[in-house]
N, C-alpha and C positions, 0 to 999 in steps of 0.2 A: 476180777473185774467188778467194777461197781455194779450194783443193781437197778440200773438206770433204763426203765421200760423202753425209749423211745430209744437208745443206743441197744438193746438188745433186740430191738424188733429192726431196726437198720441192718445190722450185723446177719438176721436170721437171713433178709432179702438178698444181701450182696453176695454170701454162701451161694445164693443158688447160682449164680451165674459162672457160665462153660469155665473150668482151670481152677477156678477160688474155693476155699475150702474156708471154715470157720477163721482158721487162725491168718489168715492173709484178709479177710475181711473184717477182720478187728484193726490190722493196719490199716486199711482202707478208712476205716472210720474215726480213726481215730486223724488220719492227716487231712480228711476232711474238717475236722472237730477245730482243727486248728491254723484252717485255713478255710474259715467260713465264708467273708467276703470275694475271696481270690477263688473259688473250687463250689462252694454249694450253692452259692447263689445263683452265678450264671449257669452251673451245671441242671438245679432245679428250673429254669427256664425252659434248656434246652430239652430236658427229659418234658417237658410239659407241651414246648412243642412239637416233638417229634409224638407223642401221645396224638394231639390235637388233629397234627397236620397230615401224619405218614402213614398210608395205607399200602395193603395189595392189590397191582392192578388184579381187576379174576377174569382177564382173558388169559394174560401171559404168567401173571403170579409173582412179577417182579415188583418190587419197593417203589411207589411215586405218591407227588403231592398231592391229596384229596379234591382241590381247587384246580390240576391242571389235569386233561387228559394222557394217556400214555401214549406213548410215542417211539416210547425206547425200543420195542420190540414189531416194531411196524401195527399194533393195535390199534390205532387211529390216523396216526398222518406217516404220509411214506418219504421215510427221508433217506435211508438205504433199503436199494432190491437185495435182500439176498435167495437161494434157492434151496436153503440147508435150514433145518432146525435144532439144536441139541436138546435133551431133555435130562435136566436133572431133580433130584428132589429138595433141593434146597438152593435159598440166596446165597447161603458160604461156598456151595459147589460152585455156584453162575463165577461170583468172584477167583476164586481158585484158577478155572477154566481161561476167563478172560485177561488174570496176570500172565498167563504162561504164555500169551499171544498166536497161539496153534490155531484158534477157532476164527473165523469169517463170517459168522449169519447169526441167526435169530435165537435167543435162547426160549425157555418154556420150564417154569420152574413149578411140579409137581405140590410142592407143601407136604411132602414127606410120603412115607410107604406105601401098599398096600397094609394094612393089618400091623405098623408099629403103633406102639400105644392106642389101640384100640381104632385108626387110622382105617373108615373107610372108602370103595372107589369111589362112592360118589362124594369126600369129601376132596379128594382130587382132582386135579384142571383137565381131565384127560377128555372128558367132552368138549372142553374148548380148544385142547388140541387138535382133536380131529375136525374141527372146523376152522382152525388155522392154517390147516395144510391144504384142508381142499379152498380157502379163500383165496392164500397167497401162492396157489399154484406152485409149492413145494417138493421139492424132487430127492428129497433125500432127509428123513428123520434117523437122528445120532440119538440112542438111546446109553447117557452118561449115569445110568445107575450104578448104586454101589455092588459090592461085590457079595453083598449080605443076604443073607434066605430073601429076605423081604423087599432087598433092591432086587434082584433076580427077578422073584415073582411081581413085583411090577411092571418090570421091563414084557416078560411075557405076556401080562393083562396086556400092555400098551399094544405090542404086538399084533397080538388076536385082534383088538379094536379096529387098528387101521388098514386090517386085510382087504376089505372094501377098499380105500382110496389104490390100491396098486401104487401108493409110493415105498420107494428104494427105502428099506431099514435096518440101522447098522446097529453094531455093536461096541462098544471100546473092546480093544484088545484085552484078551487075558493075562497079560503079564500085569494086571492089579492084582496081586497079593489079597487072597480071600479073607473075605471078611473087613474088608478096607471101605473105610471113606475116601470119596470124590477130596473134598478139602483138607484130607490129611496128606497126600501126593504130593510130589515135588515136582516142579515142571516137567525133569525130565522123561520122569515116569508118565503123566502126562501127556505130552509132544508123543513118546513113541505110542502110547494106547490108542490116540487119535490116527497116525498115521497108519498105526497097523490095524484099523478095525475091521470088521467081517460083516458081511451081510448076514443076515438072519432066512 
């Protein structure tokens, strides 16, 4: 490959992202290279706007526009009552969860572990959880952590937290395969985890 700084430091970026490895991010760059007008232009907008415009809400932790309030998760206007919360630690799990269409209520998306990558509690929503539940008069928190040391020991931090409110707290069923991610699941795996989960 040529020694061409601004194509090697592209090449180093697109590596990092989830699946891609160097040699598939040299394709990438390279069909960008030669589809500048059609692929980098508008694509360099889009990445500028979603820069610009797309934040976390940090009540719920879900993806919304900087300029509009959230809403999505009942945090400012109530557009569905639900009685349920799931809690996962990431936006790919929320997605995951709401393709499979098993879930009905409010999701609450964590921003990751206790203690991965140096990940502490208080950089997770879990304060704004437990004034979600006691706000929206919530009857039942679904704790959708992973199967991992570190989703576990969250799920128990969350646990301990909301001994106080006396609401209903489940579990996904254990038929998740340890050591597993929420978004790596297939529906069906899924559906039955939800259906069969356990109170705590």
């Amino acid at each position: 490959m040529q020694n061409i700084n601004e194509i090697e430091d592209l090449v180093k970026m697109i590596s990092k992202l989830p699946g891609l490895g160097p040699k598939s991010a040299k394709r990438i760059v390279l069909k960008l290279i030669n589809n500048k007008d059609e692929l980098i232009k508008p694509m360099a907008k889009a990445l500028a706007d979603v820069y610009k415009n797309i934040t976390r809400c940090n009540i719920c932790g879900t993806l919304k526009t900087i300029s509009i309030e959230c809403s999505y998760n009942n945090c400012n206007v109530v557009e569905k009552k639900y009685d349920k919360i799931c809690v996962v630690e990431n936006i790919s799990d929320q997605w995951s969860i709401e393709n499979s269409n098993i879930f009905k209520g409010y999701f609450h998306i964590l921003g990751g572990t206790i203690s991965s990558a140096g990940q502490k509690k208080n950089d997770l929503l879990i304060n704004s959880l437990i004034e979600r539940v006691k706000k929206n008069q919530i009857q039942e928190v679904i704790l959708a952590t992973s199967s991992t040391i570190e989703g576990q020991t969250t799920a128990f931090y969350i646990q301990e937290s909301l001994k106080k409110t006396n609401v209903k707290i489940t579990k996904l069923a254990q038929g998740l395969p340890v050591g597993t991610e929420i978004e790596t699941l297939d529906d069906g795996t899924l559906i039955s985890a939800f259906k069969n989960r356990k109170n705590l």
